[in-house]
Structures are given as structure tokens and as C-alpha cells.
N, C-alpha and C positions, 0 to 999 in steps of 0.2 A: 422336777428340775427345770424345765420350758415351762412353766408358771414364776419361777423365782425368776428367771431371763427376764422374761417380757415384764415383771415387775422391775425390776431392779434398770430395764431399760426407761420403761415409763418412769419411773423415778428420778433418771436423769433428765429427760426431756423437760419435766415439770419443775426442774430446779435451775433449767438453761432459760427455760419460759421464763421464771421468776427473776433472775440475774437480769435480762435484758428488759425486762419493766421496769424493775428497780433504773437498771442504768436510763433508759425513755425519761423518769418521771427528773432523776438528775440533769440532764443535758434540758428538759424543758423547763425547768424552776431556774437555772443561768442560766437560760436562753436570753442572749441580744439580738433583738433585731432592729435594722437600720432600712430604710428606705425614703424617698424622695417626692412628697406627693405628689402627686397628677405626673407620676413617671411614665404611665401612657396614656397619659390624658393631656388637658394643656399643657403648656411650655411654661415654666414659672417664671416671674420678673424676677431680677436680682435683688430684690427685697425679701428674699428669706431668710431666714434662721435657721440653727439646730436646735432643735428641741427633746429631751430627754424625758418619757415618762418611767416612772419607777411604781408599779403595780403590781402589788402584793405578791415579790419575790421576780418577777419577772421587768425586765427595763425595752424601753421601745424606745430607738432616736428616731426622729423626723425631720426631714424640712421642709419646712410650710411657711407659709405667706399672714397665718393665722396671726390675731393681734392683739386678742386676749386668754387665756388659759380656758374658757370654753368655746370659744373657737377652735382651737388648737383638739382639743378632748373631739369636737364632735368631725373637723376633719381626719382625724386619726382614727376614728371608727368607734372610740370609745366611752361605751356607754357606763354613767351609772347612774345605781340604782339607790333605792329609799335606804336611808344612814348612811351612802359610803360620804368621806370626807377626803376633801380637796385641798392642798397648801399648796402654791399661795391661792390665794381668794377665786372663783370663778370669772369676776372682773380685771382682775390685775393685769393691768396692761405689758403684754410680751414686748418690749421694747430694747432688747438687747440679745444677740446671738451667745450661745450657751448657754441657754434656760432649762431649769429644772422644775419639773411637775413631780410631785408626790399624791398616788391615790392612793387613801386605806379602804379596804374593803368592808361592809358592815356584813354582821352574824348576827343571828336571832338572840334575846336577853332576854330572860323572865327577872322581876325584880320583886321580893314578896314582901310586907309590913304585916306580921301577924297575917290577917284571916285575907288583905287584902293585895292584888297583885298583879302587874301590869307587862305586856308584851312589848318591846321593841327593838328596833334594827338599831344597832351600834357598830364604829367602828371605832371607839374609845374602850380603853384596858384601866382605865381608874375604878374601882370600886364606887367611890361617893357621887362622882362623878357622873356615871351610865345611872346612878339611885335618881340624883337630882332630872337628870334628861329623861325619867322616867314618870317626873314629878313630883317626886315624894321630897317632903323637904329634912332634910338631916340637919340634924342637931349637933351644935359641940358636944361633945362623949358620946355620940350613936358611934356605933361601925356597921360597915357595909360586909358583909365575910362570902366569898365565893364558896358555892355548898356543891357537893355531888350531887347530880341527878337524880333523885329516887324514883321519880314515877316520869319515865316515858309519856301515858296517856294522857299529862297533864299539861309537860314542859315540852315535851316531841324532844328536837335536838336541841333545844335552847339552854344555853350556860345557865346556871341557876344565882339568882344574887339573894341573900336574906340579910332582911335590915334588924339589928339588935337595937332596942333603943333602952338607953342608960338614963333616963330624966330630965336631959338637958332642958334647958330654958333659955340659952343663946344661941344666935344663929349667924353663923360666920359664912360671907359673899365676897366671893372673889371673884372683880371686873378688871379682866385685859389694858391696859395704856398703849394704845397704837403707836407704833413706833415714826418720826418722821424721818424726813432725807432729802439731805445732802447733795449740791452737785459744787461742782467744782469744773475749772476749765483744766481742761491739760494739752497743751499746743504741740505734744510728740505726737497724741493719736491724731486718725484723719478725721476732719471735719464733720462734725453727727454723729460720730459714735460712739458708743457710750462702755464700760467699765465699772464693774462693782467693784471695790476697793475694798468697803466694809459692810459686812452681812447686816442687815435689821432684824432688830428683834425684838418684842413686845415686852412693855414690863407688866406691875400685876399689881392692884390696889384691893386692899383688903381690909371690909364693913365687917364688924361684927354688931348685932343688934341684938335686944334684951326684946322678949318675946312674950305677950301680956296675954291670957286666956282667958274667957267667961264659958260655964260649964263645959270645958272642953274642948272649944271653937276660940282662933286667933283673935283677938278684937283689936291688936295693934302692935308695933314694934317700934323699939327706940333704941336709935342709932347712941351705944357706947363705946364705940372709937371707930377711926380711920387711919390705917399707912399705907405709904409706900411701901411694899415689902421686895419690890424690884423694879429699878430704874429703869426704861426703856433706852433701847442704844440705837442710835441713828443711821439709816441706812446709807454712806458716802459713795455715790458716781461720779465717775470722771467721765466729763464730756470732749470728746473730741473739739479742738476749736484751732483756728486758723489764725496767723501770726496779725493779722490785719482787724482782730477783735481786739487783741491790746489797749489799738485808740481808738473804742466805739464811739459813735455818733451820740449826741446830745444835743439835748433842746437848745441850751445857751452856746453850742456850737453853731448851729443852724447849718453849716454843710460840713462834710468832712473829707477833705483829699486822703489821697494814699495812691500807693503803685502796686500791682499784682500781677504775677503770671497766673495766664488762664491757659485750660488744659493742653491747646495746641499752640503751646510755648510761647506766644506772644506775650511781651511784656506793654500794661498799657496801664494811662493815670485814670483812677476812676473818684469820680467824684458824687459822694452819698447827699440828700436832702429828706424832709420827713415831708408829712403832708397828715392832715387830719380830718377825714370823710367820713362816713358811714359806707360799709367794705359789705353788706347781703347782698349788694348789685352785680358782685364780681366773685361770689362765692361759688355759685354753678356750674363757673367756668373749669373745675378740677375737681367734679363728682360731688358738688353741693358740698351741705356742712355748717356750720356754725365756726365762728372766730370768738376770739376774748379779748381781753386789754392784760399782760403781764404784769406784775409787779410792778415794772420798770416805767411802765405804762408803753410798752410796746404790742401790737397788734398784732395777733399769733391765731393759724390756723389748729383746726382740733388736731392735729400732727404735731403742735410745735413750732409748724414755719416759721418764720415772719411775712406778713404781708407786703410784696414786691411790686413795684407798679416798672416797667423798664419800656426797652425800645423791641418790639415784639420780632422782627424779623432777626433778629440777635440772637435774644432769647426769649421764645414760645413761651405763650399759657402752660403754667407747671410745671415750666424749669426749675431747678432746683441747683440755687446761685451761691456764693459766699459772701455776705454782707458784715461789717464791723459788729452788728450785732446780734449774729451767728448766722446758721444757716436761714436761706428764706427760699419761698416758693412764689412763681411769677404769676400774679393774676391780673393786671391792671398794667395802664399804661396813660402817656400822657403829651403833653405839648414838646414838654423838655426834652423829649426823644428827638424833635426835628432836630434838633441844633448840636444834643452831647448822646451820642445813641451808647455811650458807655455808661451813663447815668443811672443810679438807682434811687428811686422815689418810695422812703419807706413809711409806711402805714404806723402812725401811731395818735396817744391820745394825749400829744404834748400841749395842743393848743387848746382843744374847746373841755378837755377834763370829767366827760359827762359819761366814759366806761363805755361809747359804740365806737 
């Protein structure tokens, strides 16, 4: 009787055990968490973000100063490893608050062709796909078939793929069309900031080729069609832009008046002029960097600026002003400050044409 107790006690215990793991592994697979980098570390500028990673069932928000998507990954602590995969790109520049990071995690894949068969990390779920990233090249009518495990000592824990091959003799390649994008001004939001309006997304072109063999070895391939089989859609941002972009400055303008309140309410006439130098002299002055010439042919910091030449006790090296032809950053300055200290002198490449 006090054997059946203490079992039937233990039996409970080990099913309260098991409920509150179950419940652990729940609350930790939705788990959100949210913090603030350098929350006791340094003081952040007001140049942050929210940023959202969503990794493999689990979501982390942050704000950080970070300014590309592996920035952002390695001040958030987070590491990865050989095969996980990253959208958007490791580069892609974080240029807008409410960003979204997607990691998938890769898993071990054995991939087998008859007698021959190769090990790697994947975090792709296509059958043909994880064959091809395996190297093996599949054929129109092959199939790739996900098989159970049969031997442990072989595969360990790895998902098993086996390649059926059906005789094909053509070979069908499917390359990505990078999608581009769109901005647009939009004079509700504030000056600089930006707005996705409409998602990008990649279209898809698709080679099929006739596949030539001598004893059994490729000797060549000929391209038997090309399409489009999905048009790529254009990524549209709204930029922030101030009512005083409307009549941007131009070369056959040569100056442009207008009137502006500046932040402490003062209403004053300002009047824009261009000028055309070589600007690596005055690039140092706001943490170095490289400049460009825009389409427009205006002179633009690696941020976007425009290059600001003003009256410096006004406004300082790498102020951050509102110019007719968008926002600009102050690195320069000049004679015309004696006389209009409201004056801005804008860097571009209207006169000498030569892209410095």
C-alpha cells in the first residue's frame, strides 16, 4: 500500500515536472524581447531605430544606431553560423525606423546521387534546391525525394535527400531579377524620413539549356529558351521633404530666394547659390568619407547629404540644414558668409561636369 503512495506520488510530481517544461519551452518559442542598446553603456544619439529580428520562432526588437543589417546582427549579439540565411542582404543599408531582419537557421543535409554524396548546412526547405547547393546538377525530370534516415552511422542527425535521375538531357536555371526603387517626396512627413509605401520583391528568369555529353562527361550546353517568368515589383519610399523643395535650386537659376521658419520660430529670407570644387578637403570635417555627384548632378555625402558650404557660427560643421534640394550637412564655408550669414552655398557638379 505505501509503495503504491509513493508511486502514484512520484507519478504526479513527474507529470507537474513535465507540464511546466512543456509550458518553459512555450513561453520561450513566443518569447519577445525588447531592449535598448548601450542601456548601460553609452547614451545613444537620436539617430536610432527600431529594429526587429525574427529568429527561428523567437522575435528580438532593438534600438540601435546600427546602419546596416550586419551591424545591427552583431551589435545584438547575434551570431551566425555556416548555412544560416539572412533577408534582407547583410549589406542593406537600415535606413528607416521599423525594420525587419529575418534569420533562418541552417541544419545538417546529406544529399545522395547513386553511390555518390555530399554533407551541408542549409537553411533552405526546396528539395532541388539544397541538391543543386550541394552541387549536384539536376535535370528536367530528375526529382529530389526527402527519404528517412536509415543508417544513423552514416547521416548522424542529418535530413537525408536522394536524387532520382529520369534521363534528362535539359537543364533548367533560375536567376533572381533584382528588384529596384522608387522614391518619391512627400511634404506631410518631416524632412529625412523615409516610408515604405510598397514592399520589393525580386522577379525570376528562367534558362533552360540542351546538355551535350562525350562518354559521359558535359562537353557543352546550348541555351534553348529564355523568360521572364516573374516581373520584379519596385520597391516605392516616401521621403520626407520640406515645402521649400517644391522650387529647388538649378543651374539656369543660378540663385534661389524663398522664406523659412527655422526651428526657434524666426521667420527669415534665405537665399541658395551652387558652387563647383573638389569637396575631399572638407570631407574630414564630419568623420571623413567619400562624396558622390547625384543624378541630378548634386554633391551628396555617403549619408545622402548635400554638400553645405554656410556661415559657420550659424550653423557648425555638420549641421544638418534644409536646403531646396533636400536635406544637406554643413562642411564648408565661404566669403559670402561676410555679408548674407543666411546664405547657403551648394556643392554641385553643374559647372565643370567631370563627376568630383
Amino acid at each position: 500500500m505505501k509503495l503504491t503512495r509513493r508511486f502514484d506520488r512520484a507519478l504526479v510530481l513527474l507529470t507537474a515536472a513535465t507540464v511546466l517544461l512543456f509550458l518553459g519551452c512555450l513561453i520561450r518559442l513566443g518569447s519577445v524581447r525588447t531592449f535598448a542598446e548601450g542601456e548601460e553603456g553609452p547614451v545613444l544619439s537620436s539617430d536610432t531605430k527600431f529594429v526587429t529580428f525574427f529568429d527561428d520562432g523567437n522575435k528580438l526588437i532593438v534600438k540601435t544606431e546600427a546602419n546596416t543589417v550586419q551591424d545591427a546582427l552583431n551589435r545584438a549579439g547575434l551570431v551566425l553560423n555556416v548555412g544560416d540565411k539572412v533577408e534582407p542582404a547583410l549589406d542593406t543599408a537600415i535606413d528607416m525606423d521599423n525594420f525587419f531582419i529575418n534569420i533562418y537557421r541552417a541544419r545538417p543535409v546529406m544529399v545522395k546521387d547513386g553511390i555518390n554524396y555530399k554533407y551541408l548546412m542549409t537553411a533552405g526547405h526546396d528539395a532541388k534546391t539544397i541538391a543543386r547547393d550541394a552541387g549536384f546538377l539536376i535535370y528536367d525530370g530528375d526529382e529530389v525525394e526527402l527519404m528517412p534516415n536509415m543508417n544513423f552511422l552514416e547521416a548522424g542527425a542529418a535530413e537525408v535527400y536522394q536524387i532520382v535521375r529520369n534521363g534528362g538531357q535539359n537543364l533548367t536555371v533560375e536567376e533572381e531579377i533584382p528588384f529596384g526603387e522608387e522614391r518619391i517626396k512627400d511634404y506631410n512627413l518631416a524632412p529625412g524620413s523615409l516610408e515604405v509605401r510598397q514592399l520589393g520583391e525580386v522577379g525570376m528568369r528562367r534558362y533552360v539549356y540542351e546538355v551535350f555529353y562525350v562518354d559521359g562527361a558535359e562537353v557543352s550546353r546550348e541555351l534553348i529558351s529564355e523568360e521572364v517568368i516573374r516581373e520584379p515589383v519596385e520597391r516605392v519610399v516616401a521621403i520626407g521633404a520640406s515645402a521649400i523643395e517644391k522650387k529647388p535650386l538649378t543651374a539656369s537659376m543660378g540663385r534661389n530666394r524663398y522664406t523659412i521658419t527655422l526651428a526657434d520660430g524666426r521667420i527669415i529670407e534665405r537665399q541658395e547659390t551652387y558652387y563647383d570644387l573638389p569637396m575631399s578637403g572638407v570631407m574630414g570635417y564630419c568623420g571623413g568619407g567619400s562624396y558622390s555627384v547625384r543624378a541630378d548632378g548634386v554633391k551628396v555625402d555617403a549619408d545622402g547629404y548635400v554638400l553645405v558650404a554656410a556661415e559657420l557660427s550659424r550653423y557648425p560643421r555638420c549641421s544638418i540644414v534644409e536646403t531646396s534640394l533636400g536635406l544637406g550637412k554643413v562642411y564648408d564655408t565661404g566669403t559670402f558668409a561676410l555679408t548674407n550669414p543666411e546664405q547657403f552655398d551648394l556643392a554641385t557638379d553643374w559647372t565643370n561636369r567631370d563627376g568630383r
